[in-house]
N, C-alpha and C positions, 0 to 999 in steps of 0.2 A: 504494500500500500504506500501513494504517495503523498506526504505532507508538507508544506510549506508552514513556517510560523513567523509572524513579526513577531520579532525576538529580542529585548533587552537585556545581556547576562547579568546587570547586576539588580537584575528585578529576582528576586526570591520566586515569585508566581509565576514569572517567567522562566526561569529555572526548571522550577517542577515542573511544567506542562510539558519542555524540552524531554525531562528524563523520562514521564509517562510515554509521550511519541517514542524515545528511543526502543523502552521496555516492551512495548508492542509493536517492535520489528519496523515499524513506521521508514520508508524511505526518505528523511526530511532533508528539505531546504531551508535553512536558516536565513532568514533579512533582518540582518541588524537595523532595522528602520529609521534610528535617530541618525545611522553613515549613511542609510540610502532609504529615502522616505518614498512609500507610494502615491502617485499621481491621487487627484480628483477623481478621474475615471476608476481606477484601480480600486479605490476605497469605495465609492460609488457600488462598482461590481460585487467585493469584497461585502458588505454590508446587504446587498440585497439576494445574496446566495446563502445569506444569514438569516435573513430574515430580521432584519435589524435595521434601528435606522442609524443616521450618523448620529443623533441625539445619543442612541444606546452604545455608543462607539465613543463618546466624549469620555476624556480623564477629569471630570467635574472637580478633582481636586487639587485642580494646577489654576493656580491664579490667571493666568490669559484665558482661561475659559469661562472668568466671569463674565467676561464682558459679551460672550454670545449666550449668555442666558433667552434672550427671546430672539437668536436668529435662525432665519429659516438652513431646512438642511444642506443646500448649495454652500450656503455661509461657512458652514460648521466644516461643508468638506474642503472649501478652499484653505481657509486656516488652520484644517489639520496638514495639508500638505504643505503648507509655507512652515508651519511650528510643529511638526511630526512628536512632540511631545507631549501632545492635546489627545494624541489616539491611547484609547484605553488597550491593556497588554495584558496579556501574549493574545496576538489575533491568529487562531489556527483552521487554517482550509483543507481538507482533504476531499476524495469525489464526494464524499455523503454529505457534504456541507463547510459552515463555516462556525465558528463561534470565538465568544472572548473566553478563555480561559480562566475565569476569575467565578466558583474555586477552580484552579488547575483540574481537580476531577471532571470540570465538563468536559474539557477531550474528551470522554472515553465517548461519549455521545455519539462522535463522528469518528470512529476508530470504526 
């Protein structure tokens, strides 16, 4: 099986989701996202093969994300891609879907 994960290592959540994908054979691609941030499109995509939206995708606990409390989800994706620090983590995609890892045990959802 193949997985991609936006991936933080010195995220502890991030962590663990890595080492559940390893544990379950998982072929993963690692994106350090804050070296190399995904597009609008990308996160767009990302997010509706989640069934998520970018709202559910926000780090609500990083201060530049006050300030898009009432914007629409265009808004939210442009400035994750400019501030790739605004996406909430670990984002993991595999073919069964997508999800944010937060707790880490939701991988197993899409494993």
């Amino acid at each position: 099986m193949k997985a991609t994960i936006l991936h933080n290592p010195r995220c502890s959540k991030s962590r663990e989701a890595l080492a559940l994908l390893n544990e379950a054979g998982a072929d993963v691609t690692v994106i350090e996202y804050l070296k190399t941030p995904p597009n609008t499109e990308e996160l767009r995509r990302l997010y509706a093969k989640g069934r998520l939206s970018p709202r559910d995708g926000l780090r609500k606990a990083e201060a530049e994300a006050k300030a898009l409390v009432d914007a629409d989800d265009a808004t939210i994706l442009v400035a994750m891609a400019a501030n790739p620090i605004l996406i909430e983590r670990p984002l993991v995609e595999t073919a069964k879907g997508v999800v944010i890892g937060r707790p880490p045990e939701a991988v197993r959802g899409i494993l």
